[in-house]
C-alpha positions as CSV (number, residue, x, y, z in Angstrom):
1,X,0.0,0.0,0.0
2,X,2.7,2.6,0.8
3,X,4.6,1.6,-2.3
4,X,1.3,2.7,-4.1
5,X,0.6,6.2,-2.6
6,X,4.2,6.8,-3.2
7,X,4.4,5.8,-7.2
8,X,1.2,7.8,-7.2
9,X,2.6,10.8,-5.7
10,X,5.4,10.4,-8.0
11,X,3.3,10.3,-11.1
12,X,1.5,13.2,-9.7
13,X,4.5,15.1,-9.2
14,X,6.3,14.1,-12.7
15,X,2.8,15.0,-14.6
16,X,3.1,18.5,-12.7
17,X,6.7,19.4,-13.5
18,X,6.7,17.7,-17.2
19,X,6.6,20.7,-19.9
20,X,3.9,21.0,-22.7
21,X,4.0,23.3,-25.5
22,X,0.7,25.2,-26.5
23,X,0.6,25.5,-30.3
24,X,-1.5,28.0,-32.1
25,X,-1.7,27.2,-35.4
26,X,-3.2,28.7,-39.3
27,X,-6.4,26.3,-39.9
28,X,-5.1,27.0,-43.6
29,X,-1.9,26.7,-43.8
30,X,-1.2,24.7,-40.1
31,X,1.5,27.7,-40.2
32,X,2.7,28.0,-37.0
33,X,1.7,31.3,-35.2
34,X,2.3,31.3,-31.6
35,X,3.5,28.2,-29.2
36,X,4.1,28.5,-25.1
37,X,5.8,25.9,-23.5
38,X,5.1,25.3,-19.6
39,X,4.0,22.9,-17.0
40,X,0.9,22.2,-15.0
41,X,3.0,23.5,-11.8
42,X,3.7,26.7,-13.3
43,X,0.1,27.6,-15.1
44,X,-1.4,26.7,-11.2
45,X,1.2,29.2,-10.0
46,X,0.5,31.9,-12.8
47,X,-3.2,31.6,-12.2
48,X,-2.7,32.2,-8.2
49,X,-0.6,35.3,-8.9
50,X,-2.8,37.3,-11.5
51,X,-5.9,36.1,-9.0
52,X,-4.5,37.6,-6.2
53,X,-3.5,40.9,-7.8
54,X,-6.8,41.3,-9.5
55,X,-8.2,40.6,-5.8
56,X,-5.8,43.9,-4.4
57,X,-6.8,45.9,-7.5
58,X,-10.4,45.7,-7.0
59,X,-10.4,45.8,-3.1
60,X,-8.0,49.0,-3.6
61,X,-11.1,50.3,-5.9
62,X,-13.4,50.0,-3.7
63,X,-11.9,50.8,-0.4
64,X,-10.4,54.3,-2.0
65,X,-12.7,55.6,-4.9
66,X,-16.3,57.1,-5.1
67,X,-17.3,53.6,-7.0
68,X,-17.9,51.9,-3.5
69,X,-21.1,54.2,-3.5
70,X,-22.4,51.8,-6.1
71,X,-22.1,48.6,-3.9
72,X,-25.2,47.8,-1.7
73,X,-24.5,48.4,1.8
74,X,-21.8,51.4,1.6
75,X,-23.4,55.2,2.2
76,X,-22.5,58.1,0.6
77,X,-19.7,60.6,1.4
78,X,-22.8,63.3,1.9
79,X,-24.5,60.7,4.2
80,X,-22.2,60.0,6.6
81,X,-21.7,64.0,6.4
82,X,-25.2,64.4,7.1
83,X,-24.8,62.0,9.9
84,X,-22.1,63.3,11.8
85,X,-23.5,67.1,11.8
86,X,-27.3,65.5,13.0
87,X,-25.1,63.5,16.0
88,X,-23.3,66.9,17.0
89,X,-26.1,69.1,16.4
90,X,-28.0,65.8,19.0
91,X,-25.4,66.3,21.0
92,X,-25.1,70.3,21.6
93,X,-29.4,70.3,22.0
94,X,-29.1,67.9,24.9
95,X,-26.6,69.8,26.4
96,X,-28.3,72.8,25.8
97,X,-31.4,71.3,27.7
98,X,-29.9,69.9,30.4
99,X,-28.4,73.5,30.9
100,X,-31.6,75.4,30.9
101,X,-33.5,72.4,33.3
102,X,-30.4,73.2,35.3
103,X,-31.4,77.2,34.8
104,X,-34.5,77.1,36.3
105,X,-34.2,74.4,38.6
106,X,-31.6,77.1,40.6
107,X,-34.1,79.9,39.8
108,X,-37.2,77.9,41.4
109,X,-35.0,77.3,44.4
110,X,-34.0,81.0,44.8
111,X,-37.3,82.0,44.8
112,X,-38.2,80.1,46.9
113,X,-35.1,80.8,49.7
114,X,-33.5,77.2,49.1
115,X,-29.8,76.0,48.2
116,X,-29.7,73.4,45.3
117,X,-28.3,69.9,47.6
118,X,-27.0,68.1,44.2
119,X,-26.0,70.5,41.9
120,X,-23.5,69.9,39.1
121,X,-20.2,71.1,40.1
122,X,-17.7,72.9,37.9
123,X,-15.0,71.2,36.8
124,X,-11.8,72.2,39.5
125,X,-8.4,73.0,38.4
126,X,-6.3,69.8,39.3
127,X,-3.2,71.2,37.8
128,X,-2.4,73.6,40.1
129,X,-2.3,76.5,37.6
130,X,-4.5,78.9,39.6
131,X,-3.8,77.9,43.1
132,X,-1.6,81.2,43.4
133,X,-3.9,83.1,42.0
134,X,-4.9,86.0,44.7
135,X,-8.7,86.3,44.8
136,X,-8.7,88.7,48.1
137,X,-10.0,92.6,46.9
138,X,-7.0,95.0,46.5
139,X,-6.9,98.3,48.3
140,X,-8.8,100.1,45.4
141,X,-11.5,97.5,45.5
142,X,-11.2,97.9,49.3
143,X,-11.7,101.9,48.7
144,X,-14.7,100.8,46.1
145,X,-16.8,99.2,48.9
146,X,-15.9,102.2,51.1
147,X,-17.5,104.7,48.5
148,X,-20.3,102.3,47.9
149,X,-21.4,102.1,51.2
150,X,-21.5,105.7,51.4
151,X,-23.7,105.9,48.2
152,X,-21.0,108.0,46.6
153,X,-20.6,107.4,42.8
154,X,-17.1,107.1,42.1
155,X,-16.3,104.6,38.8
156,X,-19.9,104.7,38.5
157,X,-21.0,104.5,34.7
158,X,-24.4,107.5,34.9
159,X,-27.3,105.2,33.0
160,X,-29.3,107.7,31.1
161,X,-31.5,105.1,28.9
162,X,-34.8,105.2,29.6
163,X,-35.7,101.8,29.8
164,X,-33.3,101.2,32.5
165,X,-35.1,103.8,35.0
166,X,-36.1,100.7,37.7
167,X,-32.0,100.0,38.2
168,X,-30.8,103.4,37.7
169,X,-30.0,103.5,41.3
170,X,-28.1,100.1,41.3
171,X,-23.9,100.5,41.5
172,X,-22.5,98.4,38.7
173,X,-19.1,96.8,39.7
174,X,-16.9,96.5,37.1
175,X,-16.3,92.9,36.5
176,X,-12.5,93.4,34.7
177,X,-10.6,96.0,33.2
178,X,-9.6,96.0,30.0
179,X,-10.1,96.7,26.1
180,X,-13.8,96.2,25.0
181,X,-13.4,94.9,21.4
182,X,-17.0,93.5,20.8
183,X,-19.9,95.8,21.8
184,X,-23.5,94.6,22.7
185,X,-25.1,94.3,19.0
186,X,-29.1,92.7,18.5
187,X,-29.5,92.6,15.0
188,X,-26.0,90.4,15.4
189,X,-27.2,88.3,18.1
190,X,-24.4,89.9,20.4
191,X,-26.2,89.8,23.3
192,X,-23.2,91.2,25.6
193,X,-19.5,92.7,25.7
194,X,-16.5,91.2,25.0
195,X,-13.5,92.8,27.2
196,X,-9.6,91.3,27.0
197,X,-7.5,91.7,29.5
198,X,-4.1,90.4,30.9
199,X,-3.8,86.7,31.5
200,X,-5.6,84.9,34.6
201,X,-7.3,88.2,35.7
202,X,-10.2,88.0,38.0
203,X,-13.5,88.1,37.2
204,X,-15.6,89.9,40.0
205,X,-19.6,89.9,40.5
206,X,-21.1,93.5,39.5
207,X,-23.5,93.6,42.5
208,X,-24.7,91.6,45.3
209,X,-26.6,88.1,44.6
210,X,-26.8,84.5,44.1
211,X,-25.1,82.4,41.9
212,X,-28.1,80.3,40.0
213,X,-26.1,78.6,37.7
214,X,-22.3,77.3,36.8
215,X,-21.4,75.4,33.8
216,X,-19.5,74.1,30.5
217,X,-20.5,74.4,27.4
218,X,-19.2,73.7,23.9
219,X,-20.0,76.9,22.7
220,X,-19.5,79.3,25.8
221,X,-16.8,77.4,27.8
222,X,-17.1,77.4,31.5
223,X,-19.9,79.7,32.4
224,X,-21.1,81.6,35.4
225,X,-24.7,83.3,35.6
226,X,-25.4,85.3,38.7
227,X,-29.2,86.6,39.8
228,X,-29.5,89.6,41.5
229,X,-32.5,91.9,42.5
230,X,-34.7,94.0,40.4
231,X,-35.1,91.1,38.3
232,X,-31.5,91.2,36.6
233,X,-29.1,88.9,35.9
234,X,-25.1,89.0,35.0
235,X,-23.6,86.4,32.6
236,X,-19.7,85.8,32.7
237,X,-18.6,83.2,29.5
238,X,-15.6,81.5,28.4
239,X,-14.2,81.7,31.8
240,X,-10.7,79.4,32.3
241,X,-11.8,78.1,36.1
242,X,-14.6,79.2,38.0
243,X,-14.4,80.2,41.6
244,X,-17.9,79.7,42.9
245,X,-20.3,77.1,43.3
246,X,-24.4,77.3,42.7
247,X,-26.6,78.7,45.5
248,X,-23.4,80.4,47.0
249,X,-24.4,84.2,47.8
250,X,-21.7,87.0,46.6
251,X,-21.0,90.4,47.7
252,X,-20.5,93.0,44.8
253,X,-17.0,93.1,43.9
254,X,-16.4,89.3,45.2
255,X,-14.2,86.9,42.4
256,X,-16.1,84.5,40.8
257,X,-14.1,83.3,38.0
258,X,-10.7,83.5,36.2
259,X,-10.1,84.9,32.6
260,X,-9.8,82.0,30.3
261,X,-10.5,81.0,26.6
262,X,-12.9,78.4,26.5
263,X,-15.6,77.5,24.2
264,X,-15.7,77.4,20.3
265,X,-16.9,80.9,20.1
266,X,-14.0,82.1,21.7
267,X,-11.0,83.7,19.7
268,X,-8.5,84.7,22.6
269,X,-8.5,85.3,26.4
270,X,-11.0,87.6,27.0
271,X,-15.0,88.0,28.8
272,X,-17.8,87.9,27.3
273,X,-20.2,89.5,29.5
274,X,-24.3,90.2,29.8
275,X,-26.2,92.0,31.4
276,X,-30.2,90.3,31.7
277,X,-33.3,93.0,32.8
278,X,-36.4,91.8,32.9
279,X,-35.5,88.6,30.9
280,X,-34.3,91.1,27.8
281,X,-30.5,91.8,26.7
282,X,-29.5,95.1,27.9
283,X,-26.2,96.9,27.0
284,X,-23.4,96.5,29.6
285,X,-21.3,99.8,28.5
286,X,-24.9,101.5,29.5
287,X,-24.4,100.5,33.5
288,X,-20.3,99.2,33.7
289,X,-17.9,101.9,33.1
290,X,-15.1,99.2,31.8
């Protein structure tokens, strides 16, 4: 039996390696036009070879040309386009909901005298970078309070519009000094004023009140909104850390934040900041002298 298998093997093997000529001849003339000589081993080889390239060639085709569009099961360039703006447009509405659930949430419990228990905390600087950072007021925010509790109106910007008659009486603290570069606009949807200033300044509360609401977004960065009486609120965006938690109670003057440049909307260090009266956008240069 093993003599068998191995004179078939053998006979296999000879039949494989053995040449043959392939003759193509005139059917007039049985001219000879064209003759190959090779083996069985060699055509099974050949035929491997040209199968696997045409297999790379047409893989390469589809994987990495616009023809894959055409083969059931593969989207379209525009589709998964469309899908990825729909997931991040998801994405920014749910955040944008949470954020305003979160809004009146710490409005409801100011009106009603309560601290928020669970409340989302901002995110705290674990690096260290602003541990140095000295939040205590200077002497000239010192001598600010002074003249403030004496009702005298030094750095006070004089609101002469109309509309703000119920807070003309209010002393607007300014939140930073600097260089406004972006006024208040409506018809741009610019609903505040955009100051820069030096590196990890502080960002101060313009009057007395309750914070309702602290924050990221991907938009406005970290972002601190502050309620105050009369029905107005102060708005403090793209902050770099924020200093103060919701339901904490601030004293004009008092840092709540540091300068940063967070959010897509924002092009350098700077603040954005609002001004909210009576739930409409009021101009800031009209109460803050910056």
């Amino acid at each position: 039996m093993v003599d068998q298998k191995q004179k078939r093997w053998a006979r296999m093997l000879a039949f494989l390696k053995n040449k043959y000529r392939l003759v193509i001849l005139n059917d007039s003339t049985f001219g000879e036009k064209f003759s190959l000589r090779l083996s069985p081993w060699g055509l099974i080889i050949a035929i491997a070879f040209i199968t696997i390239v045409m297999t790379t060639i047409v893989i390469s085709f589809v994987a990495f040309t616009p023809l894959r569009e055409y083969i059931p099961g593969y989207g379209t360039v525009a589709e998964r386009q469309q899908i990825l703006d729909l997931t991040q447009k998801s994405d920014s509405i749910e955040q944008e909901l949470e954020a305003r659930d979160s809004y009146m949430k710490n409005i409801l419990n100011v009106l009603n005298e309560k601290h928020e228990v669970k409340s989302d905390k901002p995110k705290k600087d674990t690096t260290g970078k602003y541990s140095k950072v000295n939040v205590n007021p200077s002497s000239n925010d010192v001598e600010f309070r002074k003249d403030y509790e004496n009702n005298k109106n030094t750095g006070i910007a004089a609101i002469s519009n109309p509309r703000l008659k119920g807070i003309s009486d209010l002393v607007f603290y300014t939140p930073v000094k600097g260089i406004v570069i972006s006024s208040f606009n409506l018809s741009e949807d610019h609903f505040g004023t955009d100051i820069v200033t030096k590196a990890d300044e502080i960002v101060k509360s313009t009057l007395d009140g309750t914070v309702v609401f602290t924050g990221f977004s991907a938009q406005d960065g970290y972002v601190i909104q502050v309620q105050h009486s009369n029905n107005l609120t102060s708005i403090y965006k793209h902050n770099a850390e924020l200093l103060k938690k919701t339901g904490e109670r601030l004293k004009s003057g008092e840092a709540i934040a540091v300068v940063g440049n967070t959010g897509e909307k924002s092009k350098g260090p700077h603040l954005h900041f609002e001004l909210w009266y009576n739930g409409i956008p009021i101009n800031p240069q009209d109460c803050v002298a910056f």
